[in-house]
C-alpha positions in Angstrom: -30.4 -13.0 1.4 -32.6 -15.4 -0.8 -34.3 -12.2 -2.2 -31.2 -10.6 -3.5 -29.7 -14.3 -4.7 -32.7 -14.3 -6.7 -31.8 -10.9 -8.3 -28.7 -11.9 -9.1 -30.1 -14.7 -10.8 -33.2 -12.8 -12.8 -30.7 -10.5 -14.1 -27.5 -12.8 -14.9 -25.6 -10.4 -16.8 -24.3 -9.7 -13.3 -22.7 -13.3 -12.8 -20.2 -12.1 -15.9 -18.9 -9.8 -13.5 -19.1 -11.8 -10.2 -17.8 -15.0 -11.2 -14.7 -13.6 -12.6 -14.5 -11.8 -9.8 -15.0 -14.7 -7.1 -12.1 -16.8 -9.4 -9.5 -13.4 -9.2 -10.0 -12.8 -5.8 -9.5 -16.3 -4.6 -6.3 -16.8 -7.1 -4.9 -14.3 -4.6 -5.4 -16.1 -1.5 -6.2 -19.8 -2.1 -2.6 -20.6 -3.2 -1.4 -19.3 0.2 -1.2 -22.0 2.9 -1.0 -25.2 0.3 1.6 -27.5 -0.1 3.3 -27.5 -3.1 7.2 -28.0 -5.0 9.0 -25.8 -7.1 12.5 -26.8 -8.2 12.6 -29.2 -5.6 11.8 -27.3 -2.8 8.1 -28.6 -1.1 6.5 -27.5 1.4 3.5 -25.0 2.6 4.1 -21.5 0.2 3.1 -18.4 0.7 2.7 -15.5 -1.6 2.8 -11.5 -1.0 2.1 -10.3 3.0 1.1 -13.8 3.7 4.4 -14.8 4.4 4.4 -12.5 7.4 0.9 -11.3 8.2 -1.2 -14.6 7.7 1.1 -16.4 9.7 0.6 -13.9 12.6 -2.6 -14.6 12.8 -2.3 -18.6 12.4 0.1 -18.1 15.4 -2.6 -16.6 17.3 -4.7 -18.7 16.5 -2.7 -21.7 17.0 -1.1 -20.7 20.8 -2.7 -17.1 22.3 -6.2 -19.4 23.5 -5.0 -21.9 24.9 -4.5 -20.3 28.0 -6.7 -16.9 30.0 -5.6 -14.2 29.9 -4.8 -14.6 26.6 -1.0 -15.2 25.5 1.1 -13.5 23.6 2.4 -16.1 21.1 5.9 -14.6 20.4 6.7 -13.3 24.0 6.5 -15.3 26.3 5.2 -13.6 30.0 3.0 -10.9 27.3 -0.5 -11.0 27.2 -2.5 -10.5 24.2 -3.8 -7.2 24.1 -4.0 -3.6 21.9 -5.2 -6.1 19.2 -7.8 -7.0 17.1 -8.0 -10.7 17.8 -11.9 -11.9 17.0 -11.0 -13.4 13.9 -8.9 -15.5 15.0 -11.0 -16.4 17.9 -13.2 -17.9 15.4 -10.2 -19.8 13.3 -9.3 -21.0 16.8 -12.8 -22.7 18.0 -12.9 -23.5 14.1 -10.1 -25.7 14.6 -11.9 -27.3 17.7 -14.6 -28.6 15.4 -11.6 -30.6 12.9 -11.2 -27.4 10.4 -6.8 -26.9 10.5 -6.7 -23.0 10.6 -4.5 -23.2 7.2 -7.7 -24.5 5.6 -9.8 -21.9 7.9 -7.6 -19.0 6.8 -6.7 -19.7 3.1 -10.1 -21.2 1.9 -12.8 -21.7 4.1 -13.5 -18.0 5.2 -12.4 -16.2 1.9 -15.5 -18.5 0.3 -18.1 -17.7 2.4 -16.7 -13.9 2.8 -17.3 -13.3 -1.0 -20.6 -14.6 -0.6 -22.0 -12.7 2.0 -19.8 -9.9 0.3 -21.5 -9.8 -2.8 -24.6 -9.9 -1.3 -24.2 -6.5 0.7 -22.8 -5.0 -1.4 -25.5 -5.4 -4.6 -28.3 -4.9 -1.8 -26.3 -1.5 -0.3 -26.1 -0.8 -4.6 -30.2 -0.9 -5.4 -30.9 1.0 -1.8 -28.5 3.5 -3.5 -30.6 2.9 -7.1 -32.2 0.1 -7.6 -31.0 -0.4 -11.1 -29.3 -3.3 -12.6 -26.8 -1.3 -14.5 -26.2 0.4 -11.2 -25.6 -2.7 -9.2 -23.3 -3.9 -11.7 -21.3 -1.0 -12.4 -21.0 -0.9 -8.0 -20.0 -4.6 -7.8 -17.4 -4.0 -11.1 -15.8 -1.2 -9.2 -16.0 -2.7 -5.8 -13.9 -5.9 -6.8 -11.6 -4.3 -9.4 -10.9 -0.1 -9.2 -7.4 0.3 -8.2 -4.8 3.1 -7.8 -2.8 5.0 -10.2 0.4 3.4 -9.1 0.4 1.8 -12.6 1.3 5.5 -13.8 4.3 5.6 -12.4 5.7 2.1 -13.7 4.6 2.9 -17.0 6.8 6.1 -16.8 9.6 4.6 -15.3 9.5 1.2 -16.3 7.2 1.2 -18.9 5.0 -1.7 -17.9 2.4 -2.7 -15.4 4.6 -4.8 -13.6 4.8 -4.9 -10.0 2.6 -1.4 -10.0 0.0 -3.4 -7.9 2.4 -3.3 -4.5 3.0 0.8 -4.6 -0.2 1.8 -3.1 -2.1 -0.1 -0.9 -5.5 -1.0 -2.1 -8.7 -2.5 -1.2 -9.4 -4.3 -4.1 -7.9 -8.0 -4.6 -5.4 -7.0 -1.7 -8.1 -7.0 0.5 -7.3 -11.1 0.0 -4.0 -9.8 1.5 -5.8 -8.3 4.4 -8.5 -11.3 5.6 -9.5 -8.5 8.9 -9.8 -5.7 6.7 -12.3 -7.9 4.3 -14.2 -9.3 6.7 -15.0 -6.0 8.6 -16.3 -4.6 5.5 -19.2 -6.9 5.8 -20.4 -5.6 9.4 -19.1 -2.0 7.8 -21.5 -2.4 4.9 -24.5 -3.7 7.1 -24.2 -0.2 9.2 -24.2 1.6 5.7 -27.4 0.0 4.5 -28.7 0.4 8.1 -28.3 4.4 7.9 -29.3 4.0 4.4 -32.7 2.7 5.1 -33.6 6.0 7.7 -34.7 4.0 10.3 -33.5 4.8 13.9 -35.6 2.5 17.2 -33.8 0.7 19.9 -33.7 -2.3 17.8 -31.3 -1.0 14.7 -29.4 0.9 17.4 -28.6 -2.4 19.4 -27.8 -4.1 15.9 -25.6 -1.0 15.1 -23.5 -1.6 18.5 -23.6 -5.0 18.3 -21.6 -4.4 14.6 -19.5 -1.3 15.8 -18.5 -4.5 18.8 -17.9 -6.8 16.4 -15.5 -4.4 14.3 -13.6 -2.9 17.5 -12.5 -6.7 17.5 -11.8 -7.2 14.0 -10.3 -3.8 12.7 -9.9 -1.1 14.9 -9.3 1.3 12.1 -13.0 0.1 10.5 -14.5 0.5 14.0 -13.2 4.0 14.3 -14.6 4.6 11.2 -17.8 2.8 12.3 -18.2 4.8 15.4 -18.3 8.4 13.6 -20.6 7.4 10.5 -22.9 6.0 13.3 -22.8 9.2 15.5 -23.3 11.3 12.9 -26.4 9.7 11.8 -27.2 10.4 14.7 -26.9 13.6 15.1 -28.1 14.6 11.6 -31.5 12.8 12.7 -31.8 14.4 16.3 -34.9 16.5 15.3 -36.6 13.2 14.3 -35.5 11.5 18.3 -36.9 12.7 21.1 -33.7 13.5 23.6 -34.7 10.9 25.9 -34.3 8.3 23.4 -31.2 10.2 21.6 -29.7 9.4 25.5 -30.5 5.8 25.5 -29.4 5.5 21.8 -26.0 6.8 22.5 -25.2 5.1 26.0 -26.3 1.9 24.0 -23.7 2.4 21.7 -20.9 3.8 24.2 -21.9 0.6 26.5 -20.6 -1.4 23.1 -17.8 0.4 22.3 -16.4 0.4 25.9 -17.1 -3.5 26.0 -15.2 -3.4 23.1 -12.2 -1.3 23.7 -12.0 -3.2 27.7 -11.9 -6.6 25.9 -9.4 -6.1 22.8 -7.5 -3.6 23.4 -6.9 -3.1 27.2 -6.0 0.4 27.4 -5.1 0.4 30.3 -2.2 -1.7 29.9 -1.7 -1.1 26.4 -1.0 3.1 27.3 1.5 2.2 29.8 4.0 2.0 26.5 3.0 4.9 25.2 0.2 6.3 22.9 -0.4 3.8 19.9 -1.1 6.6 17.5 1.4 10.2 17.5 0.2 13.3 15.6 2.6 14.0 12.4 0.4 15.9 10.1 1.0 14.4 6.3 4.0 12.2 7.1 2.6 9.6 4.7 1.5 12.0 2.3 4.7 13.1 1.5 6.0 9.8 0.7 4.3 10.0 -3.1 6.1 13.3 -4.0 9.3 12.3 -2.2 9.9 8.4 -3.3 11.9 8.9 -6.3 9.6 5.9 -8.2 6.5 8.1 -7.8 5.5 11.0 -8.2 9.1 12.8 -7.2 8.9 16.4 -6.3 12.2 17.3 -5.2 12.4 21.1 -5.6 8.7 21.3 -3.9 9.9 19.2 -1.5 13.3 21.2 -0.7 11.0 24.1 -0.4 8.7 22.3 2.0 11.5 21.6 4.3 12.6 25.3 4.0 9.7 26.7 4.3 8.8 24.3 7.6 11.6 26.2 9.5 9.6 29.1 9.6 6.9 27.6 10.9 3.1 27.7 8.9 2.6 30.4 6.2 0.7 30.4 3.2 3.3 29.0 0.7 4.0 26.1 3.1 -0.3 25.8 3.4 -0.6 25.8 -0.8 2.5 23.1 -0.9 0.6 20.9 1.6 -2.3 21.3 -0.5 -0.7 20.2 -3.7 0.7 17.0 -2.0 -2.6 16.4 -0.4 -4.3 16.3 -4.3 -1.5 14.1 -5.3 -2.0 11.7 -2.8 -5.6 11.5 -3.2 -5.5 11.3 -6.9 -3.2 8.7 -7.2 -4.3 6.6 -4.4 -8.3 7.0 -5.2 -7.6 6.7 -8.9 -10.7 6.8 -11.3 -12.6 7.3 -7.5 -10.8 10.6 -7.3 -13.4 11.9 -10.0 -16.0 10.5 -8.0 -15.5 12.3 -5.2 -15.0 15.7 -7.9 -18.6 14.3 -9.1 -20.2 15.2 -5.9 -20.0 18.6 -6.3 -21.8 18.6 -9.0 -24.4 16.5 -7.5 -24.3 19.2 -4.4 -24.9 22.1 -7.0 -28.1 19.2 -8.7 -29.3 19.3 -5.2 -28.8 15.5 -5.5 -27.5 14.9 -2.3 -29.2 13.6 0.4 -28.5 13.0 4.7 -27.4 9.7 3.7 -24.6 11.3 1.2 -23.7 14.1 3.9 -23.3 11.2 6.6 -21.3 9.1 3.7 -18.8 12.2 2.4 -18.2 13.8 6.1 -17.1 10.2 6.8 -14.9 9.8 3.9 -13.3 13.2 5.0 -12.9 12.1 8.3 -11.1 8.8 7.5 -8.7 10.8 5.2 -8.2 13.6 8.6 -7.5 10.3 10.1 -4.4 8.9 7.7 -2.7 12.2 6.8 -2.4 13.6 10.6 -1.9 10.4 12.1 1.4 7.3 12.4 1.1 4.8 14.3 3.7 3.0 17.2 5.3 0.1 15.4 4.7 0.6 11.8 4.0 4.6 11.2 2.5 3.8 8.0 -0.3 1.3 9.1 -2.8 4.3 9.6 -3.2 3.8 5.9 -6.0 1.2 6.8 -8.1 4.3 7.8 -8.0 5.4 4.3 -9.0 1.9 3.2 -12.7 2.8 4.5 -12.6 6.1 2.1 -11.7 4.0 -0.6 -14.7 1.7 -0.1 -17.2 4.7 0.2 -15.8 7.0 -2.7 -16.8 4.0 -5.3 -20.3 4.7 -4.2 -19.8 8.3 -6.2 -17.5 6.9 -8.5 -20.7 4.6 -9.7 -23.2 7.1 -9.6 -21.2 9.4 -12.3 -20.1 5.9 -14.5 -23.9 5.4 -14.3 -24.7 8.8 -15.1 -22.6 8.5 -18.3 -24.1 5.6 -19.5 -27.7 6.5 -18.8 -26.9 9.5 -20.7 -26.5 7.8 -24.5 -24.2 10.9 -25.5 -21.4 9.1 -27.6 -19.1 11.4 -25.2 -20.2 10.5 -21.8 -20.3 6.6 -23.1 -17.0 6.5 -23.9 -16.0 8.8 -20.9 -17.5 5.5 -18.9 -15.6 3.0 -20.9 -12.6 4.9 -20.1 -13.5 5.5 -16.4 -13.7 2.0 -16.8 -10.7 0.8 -18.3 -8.5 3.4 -16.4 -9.7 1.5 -12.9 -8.6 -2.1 -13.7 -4.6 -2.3 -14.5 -3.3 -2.4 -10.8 -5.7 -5.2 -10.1 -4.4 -7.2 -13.7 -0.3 -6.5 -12.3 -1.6 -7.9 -9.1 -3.1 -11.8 -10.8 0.5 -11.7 -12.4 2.1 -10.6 -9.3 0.8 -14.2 -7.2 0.9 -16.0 -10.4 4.5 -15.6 -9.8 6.5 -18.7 -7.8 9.6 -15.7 -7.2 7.4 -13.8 -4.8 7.0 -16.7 -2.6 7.9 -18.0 0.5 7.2 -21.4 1.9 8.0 -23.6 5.4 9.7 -26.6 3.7 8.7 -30.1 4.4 11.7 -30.8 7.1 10.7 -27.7 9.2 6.9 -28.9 8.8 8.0 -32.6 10.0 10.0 -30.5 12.4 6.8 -28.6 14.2 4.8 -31.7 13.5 6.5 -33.2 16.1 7.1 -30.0 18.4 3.3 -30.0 18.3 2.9 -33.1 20.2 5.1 -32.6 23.0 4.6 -31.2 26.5 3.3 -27.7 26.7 6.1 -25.8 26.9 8.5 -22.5 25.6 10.3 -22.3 22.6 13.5 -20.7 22.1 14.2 -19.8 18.6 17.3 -17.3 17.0 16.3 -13.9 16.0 15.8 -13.0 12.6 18.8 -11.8 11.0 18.5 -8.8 7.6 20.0 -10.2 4.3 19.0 -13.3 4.7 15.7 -13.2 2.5 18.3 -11.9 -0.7 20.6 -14.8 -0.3 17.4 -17.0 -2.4 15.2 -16.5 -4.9 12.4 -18.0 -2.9 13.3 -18.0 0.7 12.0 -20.4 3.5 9.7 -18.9 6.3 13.3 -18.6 8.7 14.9 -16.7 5.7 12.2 -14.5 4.8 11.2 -12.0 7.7 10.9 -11.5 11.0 8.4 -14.6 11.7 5.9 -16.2 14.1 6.0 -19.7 11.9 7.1 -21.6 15.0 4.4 -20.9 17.4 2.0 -20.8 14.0 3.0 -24.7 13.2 3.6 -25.8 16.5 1.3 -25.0 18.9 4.1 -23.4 21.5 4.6 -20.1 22.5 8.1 -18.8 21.4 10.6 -16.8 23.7 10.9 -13.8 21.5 10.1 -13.3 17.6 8.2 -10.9 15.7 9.3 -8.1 17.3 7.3 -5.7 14.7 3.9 -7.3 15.8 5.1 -6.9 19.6 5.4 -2.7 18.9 2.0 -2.7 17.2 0.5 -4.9 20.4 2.4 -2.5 23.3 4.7 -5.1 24.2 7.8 -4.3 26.0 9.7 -6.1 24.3 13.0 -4.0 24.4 14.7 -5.4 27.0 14.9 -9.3 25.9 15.5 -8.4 22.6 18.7 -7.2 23.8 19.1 -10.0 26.0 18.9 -12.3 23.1 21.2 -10.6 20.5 23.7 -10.8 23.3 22.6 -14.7 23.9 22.4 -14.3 27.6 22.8 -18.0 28.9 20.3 -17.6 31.6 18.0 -17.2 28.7 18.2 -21.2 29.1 16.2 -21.3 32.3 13.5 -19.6 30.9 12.6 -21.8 28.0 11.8 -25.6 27.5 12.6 -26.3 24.1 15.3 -24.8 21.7 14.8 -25.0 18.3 17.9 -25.2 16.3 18.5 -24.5 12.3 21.6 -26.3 11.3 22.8 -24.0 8.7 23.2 -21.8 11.6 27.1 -20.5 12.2 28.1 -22.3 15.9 28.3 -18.3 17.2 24.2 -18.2 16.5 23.3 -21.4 18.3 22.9 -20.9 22.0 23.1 -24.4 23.1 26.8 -24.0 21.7 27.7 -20.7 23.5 26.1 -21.9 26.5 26.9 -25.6 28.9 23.9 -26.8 30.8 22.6 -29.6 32.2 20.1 -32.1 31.2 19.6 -31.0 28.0 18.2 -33.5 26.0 18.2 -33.6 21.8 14.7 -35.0 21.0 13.9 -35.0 17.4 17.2 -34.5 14.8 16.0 -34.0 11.4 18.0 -33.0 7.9 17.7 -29.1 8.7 16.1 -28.8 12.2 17.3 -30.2 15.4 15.0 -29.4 18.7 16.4 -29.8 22.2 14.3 -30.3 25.4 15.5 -29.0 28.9 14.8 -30.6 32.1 
């Protein structure tokens, strides 16, 4: 680490690129999780996915520990399981030692994940070519190279705005996306592992001990993980002897296994069905059939025509043409990275390193167009996330192939490459610059959990979530603005039933008391110890209203919340 601090510092041309890059990247998250007051309205905001997915993972944090097994901390009876929940292990024993997961999640680990990010990646960039135009051009593209999404707004709209949030990215979204980030660190450790050619027992326990360490992280990273390491391995089998190639591979099957056993129980998790179904290029055909993109429709008619007759070579060259569309936009200047290694294959420039590096890029992209997943079908996108990361390698080799070139030609085809990969990631400082695309738990609901947090350990009944509630403000509260976890986040309790999306990506069966709580069943009542009310609630939404029991007692009546206790 102090070596390649060092470099950074003897060639400080670098810092213009990683201090602007440490300031954008934290805009997007440090905001998050602060409290703040617009137009009168305080309390903790949230801006983008962090209204929903960061406050997952505080509830976790907050509630699933407290007890083993492991709780589920919006269903209460559900274990937690089928997840990746290390992370917030860590925010968890974090909060142990006086660090509030809030500062944890929003500050703390984004800081020290740059750090160590930067690192890695400018030593993976001088393994690759120890150059310091190289490392810079890797590290520019690594923090900033986004999609083409900002095509299609310029077409339609003819701006940048809001061109950041077509496409899924893992550029400053990655601040979106804390588990994605932080398993690219143990990703690119494995990377400069292979890299360096080295295969004992020792780099093969440190290569299970990441491939562990991802499985409970990021499953789609570990996945990932798992076939870049097992090729290497197999690429090298002339240089093991088969004894050892045996040990080598049940140490890393012993990891996995551990892995798989601890976070994901799939035992219990396959009970409700496989997590992922095969639906060859279902999110593929979103680009040329989303009527904001890159709208196909007569292809598209013709696909569905054509799919009657089951697969034929005009259906094959149509699946083709989406599959290039797809790429192409969501690469973006990447996309001629990858077309660059073919002329590096015909140079002869390629090495096992690069044939480990591309097969693995095509097998995370197999991965997201056959693949949807139980809950939310489009979340296999994370799989491509990981061929995003690796195609910038290529992407830098050819920007640093123009500009070692001195042709007026291939120095301004760099510049371009260059100025083509950054406007998703400008739209995206304007989009959380932006107070509209905010949510935020005001101060009487905080007061609210405050107090919630300090009572009895207990469960927390709470009304569903109802749709058209998050367009009746411009910048809804946390009970307004999705399906949400915020009380078990802010409180401490495990809730009856609430983020129902999270329970179909975790295997929960949650299907039954969902409908047992739309129908506000009164014996719901003598299953819970604490019913937290929202006043602006209609009387035919509160339960204590539709439903006469005894002893129940109102403990804390604030100006928007009132919370009962029942005895």
């Amino acid at each position: 680490m102090r070596r390649i601090i060092d470099y950074i510092w003897s060639h400080k041309l670098l810092l213009l690129i990683i201090i602007p890059a440490f300031f954008l990247y934290m805009l997007v998250i440090f905001p998050s999780g602060s409290y703040f007051c617009f137009e009168g309205e305080c309390g903790y905001y949230f801006w983008g996915v962090h209204g929903r997915d960061a406050i997952w993972h505080l509830a976790i944090a907050e509630t699933s520990f407290n007890k083993f097994p492991f709780v589920a901390p919006t269903f209460v009876g559900g274990h937690l399981y089928g997840y990746n929940w290390l992370l917030d292990f860590i925010i968890f024993l974090l909060s142990k030692l006086g660090i509030p997961p809030l500062i944890s999640y929003f500050k703390l680990i984004p800081v020290v994940w740059f750090i160590f990010f930067t690192i890695l990646l400018s030593t993976l960039a001088r393994k690759i070519i120890d150059s310091p135009l190289f490392v810079g051009i890797f590290l520019f593209f690594s923090y900033f190279a986004g999609s083409f999404s900002y095509f299609f707004t310029l077409y339609y709209s003819k701006n940048l705005q809001n061109s950041s949030t077509l496409l899924p990215q893992s550029i400053m979204h990655t601040m979106s996306n804390l588990q994605y980030a932080v398993s690219l660190l143990f990703f690119i450790i494995l990377l400069i592992l292979v890299k360096d050619k080295k295969i004992n027992k020792k780099i093969i326990t440190i290569s299970g001990i990441l491939i562990f360490f991802m499985l409970g992280i990021k499953f789609y990273g570990a996945l990932i993980g798992i076939f870049l390491l097992t090729l290497y391995l197999i690429v090298n089998i002339s240089k093991i002897k088969i004894k050892n190639f045996l040990v080598y591979s049940f140490v890393i099957s012993a990891f996995v296994l551990i892995g798989l056993f601890l976070f994901y129980d799939p035992l219990s998790t396959s009970k409700t069905g496989s997590t992922f179904s095969l639906i060859p290029f279902a999110l593929v055909h979103t680009i040329t059939e989303s009527p904001d993109q890159f709208y196909l429709q007569k292809m598209t008619d013709a696909r569905y025509f054509l799919q009657q007759f089951g697969i034929g070579p005009r259906l094959i060259a149509i699946e083709l043409i989406n599959l290039l569309i797809f790429l192409f936009f969501y690469l973006g200047t990447r996309f001629f990275g990858l077309l660059y290694v073919t002329i590096l294959l015909v140079r002869k420039q390629l090495d096992k390193f690069d044939f480990v590096v591309i097969s693995t890029i095509l097998f995370s992209i197999l991965l997201t167009v056959s693949l949807v997943q139980k809950g939310v079908w489009w979340n296999v996108v994370q799989f491509f996330f990981y061929a995003i990361f690796l195609s910038t390698i290529y992407l830098a080799r050819l920007t640093y192939d123009f500009f070692k070139s001195k042709r007026k030609f291939f120095l301004s085809s760099g510049l371009i490459l260059i100025l083509l990969s950054v406007p998703t990631s400008y739209d995206l400082i304007w989009h959380f610059l932006k107070v509209s695309k905010s949510t935020y738990l005001p101060k009487g609901e905080i007061d609210a959990l405050t107090f919630l947090k300090k009572q009895p350990d207990g469960v927390v009944f709470t009304p569903l979530y109802k749709k058209g509630w998050k367009e009746q403000q411009k910048n809804p509260p946390l009970n307004q603005y999705e399906d949400s976890s915020y009380v078990s986040a802010f409180s401490g309790k495990q809730q009856y039933l609430a983020e129902i999306q999270s329970m179909s990506v975790t295997s929960i069966p949650f299907e039954k008391r969902l409908e047992k709580v739309r129908k506000m069943d009164c014996s719901i009542l003598n299953e819970v110890n604490y019913v937290y009310e929202l006043k602006e609630l209609t009387k035919k939404d509160k339960i204590l209203s539709r439903c006469s029991r005894r002893n129940v007692i109102k403990i804390y009546n604030g100006a928007s919340v009132s919370i009962y206790k029942l005895e």
